[in-house]
C-alpha positions in Angstrom: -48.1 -22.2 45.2 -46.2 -25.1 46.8 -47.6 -28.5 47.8 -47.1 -29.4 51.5 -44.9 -31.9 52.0 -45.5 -35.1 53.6 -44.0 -38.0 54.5 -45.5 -41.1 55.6 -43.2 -44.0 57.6 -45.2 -47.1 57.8 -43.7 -50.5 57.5 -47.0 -52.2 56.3 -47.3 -50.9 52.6 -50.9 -51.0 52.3 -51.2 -47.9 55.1 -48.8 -46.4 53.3 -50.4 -46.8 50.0 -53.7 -45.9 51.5 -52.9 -42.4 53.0 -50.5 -41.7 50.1 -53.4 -41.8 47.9 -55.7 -40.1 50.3 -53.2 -37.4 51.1 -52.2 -36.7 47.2 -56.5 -36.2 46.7 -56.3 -33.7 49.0 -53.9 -32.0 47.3 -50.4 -33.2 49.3 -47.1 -34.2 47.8 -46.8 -37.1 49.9 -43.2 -39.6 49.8 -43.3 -43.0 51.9 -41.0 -45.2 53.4 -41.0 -48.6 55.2 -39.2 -47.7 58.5 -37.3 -45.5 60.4 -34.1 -45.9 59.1 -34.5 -45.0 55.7 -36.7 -41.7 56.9 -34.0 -40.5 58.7 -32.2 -40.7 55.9 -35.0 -39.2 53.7 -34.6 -36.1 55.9 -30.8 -35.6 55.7 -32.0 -34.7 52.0 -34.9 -32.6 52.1 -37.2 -31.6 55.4 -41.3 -32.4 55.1 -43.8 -30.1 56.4 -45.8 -32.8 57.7 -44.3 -36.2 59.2 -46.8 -39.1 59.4 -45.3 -42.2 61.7 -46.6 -45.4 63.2 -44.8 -46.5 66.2 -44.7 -50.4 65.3 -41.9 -50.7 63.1 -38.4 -53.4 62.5 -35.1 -51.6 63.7 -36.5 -48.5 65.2 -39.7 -47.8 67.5 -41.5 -45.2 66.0 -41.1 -42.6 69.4 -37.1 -43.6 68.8 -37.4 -41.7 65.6 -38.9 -38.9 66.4 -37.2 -38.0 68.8 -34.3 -37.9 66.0 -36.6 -36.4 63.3 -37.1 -33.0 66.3 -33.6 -32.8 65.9 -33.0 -33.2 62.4 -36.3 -31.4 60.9 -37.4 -29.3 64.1 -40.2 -27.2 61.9 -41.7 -30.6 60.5 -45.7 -31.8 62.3 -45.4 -35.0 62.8 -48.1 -37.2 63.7 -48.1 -40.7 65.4 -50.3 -43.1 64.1 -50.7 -46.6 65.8 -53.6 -49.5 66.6 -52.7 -49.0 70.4 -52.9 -46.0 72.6 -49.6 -44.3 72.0 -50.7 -41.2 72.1 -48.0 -40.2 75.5 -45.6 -42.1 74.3 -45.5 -40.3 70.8 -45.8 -36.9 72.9 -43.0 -37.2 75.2 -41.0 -37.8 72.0 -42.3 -34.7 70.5 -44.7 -35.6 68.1 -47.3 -32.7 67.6 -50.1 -35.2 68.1 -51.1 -38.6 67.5 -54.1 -40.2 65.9 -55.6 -44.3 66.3 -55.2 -45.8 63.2 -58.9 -46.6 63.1 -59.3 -42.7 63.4 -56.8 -41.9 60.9 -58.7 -41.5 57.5 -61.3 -39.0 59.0 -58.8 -36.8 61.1 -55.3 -36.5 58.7 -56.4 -34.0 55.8 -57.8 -31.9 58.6 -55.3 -32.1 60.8 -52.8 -31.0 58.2 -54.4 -28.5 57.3 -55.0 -26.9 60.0 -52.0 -28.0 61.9 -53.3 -28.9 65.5 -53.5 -31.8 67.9 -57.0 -33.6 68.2 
C-alpha cells in the first residue's frame, strides 16, 4: 500500500519540522518547503495528495499559491494553516479547508485521513 503524500509549505522551519515529524508518525510521506515558490516547483515534478500551506510567507501569499497549486495539482487537499483567521481568504482560493495554527496539531492527522473541512 502507498503512503499519502504530503507536502508542507511553511517558511518558519520549526512548523515545518514539527508537522513533518508528526505527519510521518502517523504514517504520511511528508516533503517540506520554505515558500511558495519552490512548491510550485515541487509540483511541476510530482502532485501530493495532501497540501499543507500557511498564508504568511516572502515572495508569495499563501492564498496566491493556491490558487496556482488548483491549477497545477487540482486532485491535491490542501489546507491553510495560519495564526490569524484566514480561513475565507484560504477558501475563496480554493483550499479544502483551513485550520489556526494553534489548532493544527490536534486536527491534521484527522483531517487527512478523513479528508473533510472542520
Amino acid at each position: 500500500m502507498n503512503k499519502q503524500t504530503v507536502l508542507v509549505i511553511d517558511d518558519d522551519v520549526n512548523t515545518r519540522e514539527c508537522l513533518s515529524i508528526l505527519l510521518e508518525g502517523d504514517g504520511f510521506e511528508v516533503t517540506g518547503c520554505e515558500n511558495g515558490v519552490v512548491a510550485l516547483e515541487l509540483i511541476k515534478e510530482n502532485c501530493f495528495d495532501t497540501i499543507i500551506i500557511d498564508y504568511h510567507m516572502p515572495q508569495i501569499k499563501g492564498d496566491e499559491v493556491v490558487k496556482r497549486l488548483r491549477v497545477q495539482c487540482s486532485q491535491a487537499y490542501i489546507i491553510g494553516i495560519s495564526v490569524e483567521d484566514k480561513r475565507r481568504v484560504f477558501m475563496d482560493a480554493g483550499a479544502n479547508t483551513f485550520v489556526a495554527k494553534s489548532d493544527i496539531i490536534h486536527a491534521l492527522a484527522s483531517l487527512i485521513k478523513n479528508k473533510k473541512g472542520l
